[in-house]
N, C-alpha and C positions, 0 to 999 in steps of 0.2 A: 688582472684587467686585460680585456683583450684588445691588441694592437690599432685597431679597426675602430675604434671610440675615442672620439674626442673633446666631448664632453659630458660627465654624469653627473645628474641634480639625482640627492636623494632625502626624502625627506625636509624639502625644503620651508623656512617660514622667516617672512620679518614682521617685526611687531612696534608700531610706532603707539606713542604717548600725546595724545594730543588735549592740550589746557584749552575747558569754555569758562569762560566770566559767565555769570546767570544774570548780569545787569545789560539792559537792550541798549541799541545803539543813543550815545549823547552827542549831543549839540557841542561845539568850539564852548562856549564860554562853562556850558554846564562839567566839559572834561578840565579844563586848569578849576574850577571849583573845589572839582573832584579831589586834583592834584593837592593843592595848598589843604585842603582837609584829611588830606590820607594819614600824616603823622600823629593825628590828634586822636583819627579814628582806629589806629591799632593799637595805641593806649588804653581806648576803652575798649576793647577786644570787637570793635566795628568794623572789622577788614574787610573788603569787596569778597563775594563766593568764589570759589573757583569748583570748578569738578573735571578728574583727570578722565578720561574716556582711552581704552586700548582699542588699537584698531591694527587688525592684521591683515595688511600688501598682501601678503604672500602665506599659502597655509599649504604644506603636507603635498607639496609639489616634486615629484619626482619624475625624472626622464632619464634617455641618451640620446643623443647627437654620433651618429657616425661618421669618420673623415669624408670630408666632399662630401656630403650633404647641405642642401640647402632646406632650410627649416624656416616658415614662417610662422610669427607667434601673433594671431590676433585677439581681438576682444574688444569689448568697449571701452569706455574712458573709465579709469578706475581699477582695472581689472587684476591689474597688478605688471602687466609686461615690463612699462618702462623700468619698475623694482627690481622686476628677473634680471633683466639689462645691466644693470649698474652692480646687481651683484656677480654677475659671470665677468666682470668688466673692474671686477675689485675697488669700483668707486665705493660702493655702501658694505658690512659685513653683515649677513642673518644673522635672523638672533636665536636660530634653530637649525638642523637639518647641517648637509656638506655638500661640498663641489667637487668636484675635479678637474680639471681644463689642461688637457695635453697640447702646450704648443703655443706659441706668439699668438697676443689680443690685438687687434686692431680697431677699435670701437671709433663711430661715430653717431654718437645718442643728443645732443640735444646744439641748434646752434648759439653758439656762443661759448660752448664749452671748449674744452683742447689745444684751444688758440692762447697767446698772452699777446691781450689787446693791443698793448704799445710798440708791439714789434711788427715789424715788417712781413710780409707775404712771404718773401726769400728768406726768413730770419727763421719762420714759425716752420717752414719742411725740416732746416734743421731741427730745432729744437722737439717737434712731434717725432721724427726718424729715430732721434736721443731717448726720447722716454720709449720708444717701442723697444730699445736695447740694440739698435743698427748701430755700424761704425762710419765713421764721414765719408770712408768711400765707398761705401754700398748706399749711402744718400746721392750722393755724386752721379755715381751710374747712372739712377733715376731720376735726377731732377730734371732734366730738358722733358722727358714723357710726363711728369708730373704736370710743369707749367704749358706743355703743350693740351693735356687735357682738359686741364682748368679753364684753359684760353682767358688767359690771366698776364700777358706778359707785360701793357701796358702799366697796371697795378703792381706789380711784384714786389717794388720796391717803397710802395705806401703802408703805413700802417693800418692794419688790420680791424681798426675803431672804425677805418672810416669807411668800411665795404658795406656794398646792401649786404641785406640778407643772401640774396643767390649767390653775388659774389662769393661770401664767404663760406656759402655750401660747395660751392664750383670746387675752392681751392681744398677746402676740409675733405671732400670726399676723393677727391684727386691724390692726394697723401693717405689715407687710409687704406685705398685700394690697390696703390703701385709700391709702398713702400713692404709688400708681400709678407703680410701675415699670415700665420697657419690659418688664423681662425677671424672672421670680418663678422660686424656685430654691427647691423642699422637699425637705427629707432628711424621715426618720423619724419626726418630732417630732407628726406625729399622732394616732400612736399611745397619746398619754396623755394627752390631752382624753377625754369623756364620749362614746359614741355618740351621740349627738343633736347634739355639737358638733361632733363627725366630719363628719356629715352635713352641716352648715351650711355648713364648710368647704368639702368637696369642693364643695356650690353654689356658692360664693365663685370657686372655680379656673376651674369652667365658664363664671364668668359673665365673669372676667377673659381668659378665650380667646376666647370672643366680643366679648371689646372688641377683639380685634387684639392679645392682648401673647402675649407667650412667656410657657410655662411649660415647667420641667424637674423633673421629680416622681417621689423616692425613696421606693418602697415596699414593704412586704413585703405587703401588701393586694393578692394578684392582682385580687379582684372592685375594687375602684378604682379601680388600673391600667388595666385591659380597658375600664372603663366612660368613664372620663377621658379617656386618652390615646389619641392616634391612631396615632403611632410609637414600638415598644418598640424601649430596647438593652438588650442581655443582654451584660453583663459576667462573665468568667472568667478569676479569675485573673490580672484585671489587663487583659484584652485584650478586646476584641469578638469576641463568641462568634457574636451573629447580632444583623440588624437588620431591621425589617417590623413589621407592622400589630402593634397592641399585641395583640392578641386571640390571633395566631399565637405572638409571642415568650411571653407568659403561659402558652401550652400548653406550649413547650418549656421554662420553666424548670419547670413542674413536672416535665416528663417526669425532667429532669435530679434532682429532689431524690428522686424513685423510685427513683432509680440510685441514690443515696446512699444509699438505707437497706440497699441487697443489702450495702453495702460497711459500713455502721457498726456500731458492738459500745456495748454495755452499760457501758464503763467507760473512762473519759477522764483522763491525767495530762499537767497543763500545768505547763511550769517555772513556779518564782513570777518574780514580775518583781519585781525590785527596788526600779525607777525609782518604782512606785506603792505609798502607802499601803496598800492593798489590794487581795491576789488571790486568786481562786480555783487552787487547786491541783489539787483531786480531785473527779470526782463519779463515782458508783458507783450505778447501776440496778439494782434485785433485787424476785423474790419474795417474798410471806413468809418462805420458807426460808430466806430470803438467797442464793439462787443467782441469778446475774449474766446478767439477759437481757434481749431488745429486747419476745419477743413475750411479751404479759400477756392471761390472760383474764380478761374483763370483770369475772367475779364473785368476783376475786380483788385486792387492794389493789398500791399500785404503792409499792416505797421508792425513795427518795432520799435518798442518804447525801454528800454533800460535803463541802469540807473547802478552808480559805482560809488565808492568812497575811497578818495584819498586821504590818507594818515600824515606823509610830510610833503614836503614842497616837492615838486617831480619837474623835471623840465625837457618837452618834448614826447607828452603820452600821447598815443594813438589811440582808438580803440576801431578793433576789427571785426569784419566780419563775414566768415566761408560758409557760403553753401556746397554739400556736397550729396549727391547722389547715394542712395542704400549700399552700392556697389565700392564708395569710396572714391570715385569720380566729383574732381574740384568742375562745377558751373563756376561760378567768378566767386572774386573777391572785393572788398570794401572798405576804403578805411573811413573815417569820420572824416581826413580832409580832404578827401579825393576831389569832392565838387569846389570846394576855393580853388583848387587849380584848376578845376575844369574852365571855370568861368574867368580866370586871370590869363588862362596862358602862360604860368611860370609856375614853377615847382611851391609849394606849402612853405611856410616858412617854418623854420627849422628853431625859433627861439621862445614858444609860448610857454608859459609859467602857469603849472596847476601847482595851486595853493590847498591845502588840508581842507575838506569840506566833501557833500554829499553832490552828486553831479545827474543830470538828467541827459540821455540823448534820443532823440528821436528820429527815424528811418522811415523813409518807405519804397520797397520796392515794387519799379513800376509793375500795370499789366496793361496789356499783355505782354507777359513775357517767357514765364517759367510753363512748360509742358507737364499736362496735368502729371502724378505721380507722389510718390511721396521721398520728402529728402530730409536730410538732418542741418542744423543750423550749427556751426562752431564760432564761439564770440568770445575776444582778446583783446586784453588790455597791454600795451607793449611800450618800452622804449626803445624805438630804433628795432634791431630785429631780439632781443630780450624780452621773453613775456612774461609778466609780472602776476597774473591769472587769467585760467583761460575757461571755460565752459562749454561741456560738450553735452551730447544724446538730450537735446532741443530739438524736435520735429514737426513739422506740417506736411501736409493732404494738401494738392491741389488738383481741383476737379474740372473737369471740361465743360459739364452742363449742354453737350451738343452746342458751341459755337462753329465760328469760322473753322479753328482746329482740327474738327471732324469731320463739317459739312460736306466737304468734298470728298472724303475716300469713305467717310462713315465708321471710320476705327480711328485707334490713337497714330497720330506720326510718330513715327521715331526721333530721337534725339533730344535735348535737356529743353529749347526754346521753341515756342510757337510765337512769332509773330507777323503782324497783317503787313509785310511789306508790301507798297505800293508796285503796282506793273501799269504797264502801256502796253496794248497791244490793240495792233490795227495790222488792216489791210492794204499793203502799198503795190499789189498790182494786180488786176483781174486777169483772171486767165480765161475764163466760162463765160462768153457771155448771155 
């Protein structure tokens, strides 16, 4: 093997087994029914159906990663990256194909992961520095740069349950990056730091590339990707769709989410899942009128109607929701209790009780607000910053229809929002007269 490689996939595949019941979703009383009748009915050979379905992550994937290289792996939801991830990362083992990975992992793939929640900020750099194979005094050296990056010093000494989400991207990413691995491995988890933290981040990556390390970096941030990385893969479907300059591949997966929209509709049913506390089931695009469509004009409001199913008692579920630009660019975010505090003036209360049952919510965002174009909708069901399912490549059209928006330049503005802010403008002195 040549020196200059630091990581080979060859051959790569994982292959999950995933159990469907053929009986559609029941009601509370008609499931314990169910329950108290099950012993009787595998007596008389009446047992619920089951049918196993194989489904392959990953198929017949093979690369190299050269030392210092920075490599972005994109794709849509599904595609398989975050699987590659976890396998280069030794969290999951294929159930095919081989690896090779020369040199210390550093991974940071999902939040919530890496950390043990009951221990403290200052407690968890040890304990992460320990699993990466460091000695206490090569933690030592770095910890003042760690907690200085994270800008974390207030918190350091709280436990780690009780950080938002960015907090505990701040500190997670802060240790992954200074505790100097050969090899730095990001999924997603960028995405819920601050922009300005974003930003420091991606400095951080450039500046670990130019020390000589590998990175492999999962994004939905085309502009990132493009500016970061040198070599994109574009995963589909499990399989290498293409590989080249990141700049190239970032063109063609947008080309490809273009194509997605000729082909996607206004209204999405997902079976529940069982295995999880919570899922989404339903969500439904519309109108004011309530008729079910992709394209919206701008000066018309957009609903969203979804609908989830809780399996046990859950306390303190959110359900979210990002728009994001084709490019991978976050417009805002949304949770279901953002407007009680809007209107309270004090944080959401942190103690509601969802009970087992089927749930409806309803949304709408304002217009005008979003700039015509077209964007993708991402929707989560969370506790705290743990997501319990999440739904993605949901998309709408928003069209200008020559309003306000255009009337003045007669083309599209730039930027993600159009809206009619009010102005004053007068004349407070004649000069002519």
């Amino acid at each position: 093997m040549s020196d200059d490689i630091a990581i080979r996939v060859n051959g790569l595949g994982k292959k999950y087994r995933i159990a469907h019941e053929t009986a559609a979703y029941k009601t509370l009383g008609e499931t314990i029914t169910r329950a108290v009748k099950a012993p009787f009915r595998r007596l008389a050979g009446d047992a619920p159906s089951r049918t196993i379905e194989e489904f392959w992550a990953l198929k017949d994937v093979s690369f190299e990663v050269k030392r210092g290289e920075v490599v972005g792996i994109i794709g849509r939801n599904g595609a398989g990256k975050s699987t590659l991830l976890k396998i280069l990362s030794r969290i999951t083992t294929p159930t095919e194909g081989t690896v090779e990975v020369h040199g210390r992992i550093g991974s940071l793939l999902e939040v919530g992961t890496g950390f043990h929640p009951e221990l403290s900020g200052r407690e968890n750099i040890y304990l992460s520095g320990s699993i990466l194979g460091m000695k206490r005094s090569e933690i030592d050296a770095k910890f003042d740069e760690i907690v200085k990056f994270a800008e974390m010093e207030r918190f350091l000494d709280t436990p780690v349950k009780r950080y938002s989400s960015g907090m505990y991207v701040r500190l997670a990413f802060a240790v992954a990056a200074h505790l100097e691995p050969e090899i730095l491995i990001i999924d997603e988890v960028l995405a819920v730091g601050d922009a300005a933290f974003q930003k420091k981040c991606l400095g951080k990556m450039g500046d670990v590339a130019k020390e000589g390390r590998t990175v492999l970096f999962v994004s939905h941030n085309m502009r990132a990707v493009a500016s970061l990385c040198s070599t994109g893969i574009l995963l589909h479907e499990g399989s290498i769709f293409a590989r080249g300059p990141a700049s190239a591949m970032v063109a063609k997966y947008t080309e490809m989410l273009s194509g997605d929209l000729v082909s996607s509709k206004p209204f999405f049913d997902f079976p529940p899942r069982h295995d999880h506390p919570a899922s989404i089931i339903k969500v439904r695009i519309t109108d004011p009128a309530d008729m079910a469509t992709l394209i919206h004009n701008n000066l018309n409001p957009i609903i969203l109607n979804i609908e989830f199913v809780v399996t046990k008692l859950i306390k303190d579920l959110d359900l979210w929701l990002v728009v994001f630009s084709l490019e991978g660019s976050i417009l805002f975010q949304t949770c279901h209790r953002d407007h009680e505090s809007y209107l309270s003036g004090v944080p959401p209360s942190r103690e509601i009780i969802f009970r087992p049952g089927r749930y409806r919510a309803r949304m709408e965002i304002p217009a005008p607000l979003i700039n015509e174009g077209s964007y993708e909708l991402y929707l989560a069901l969370q506790v705290g910053i743990f997501p319990l399912d999440v739904k993605r490549n949901i998309f709408l059209t928003i069209e200008d229809n020559q309003t306000f928006a255009s009337s003045v330049l007669g083309i599209r503005r730039e930027g993600f929002f159009c809206l009619p802010i009010p102005w004053n403008l007068e004349r407070i002195e004649e000069l002519y007269p």
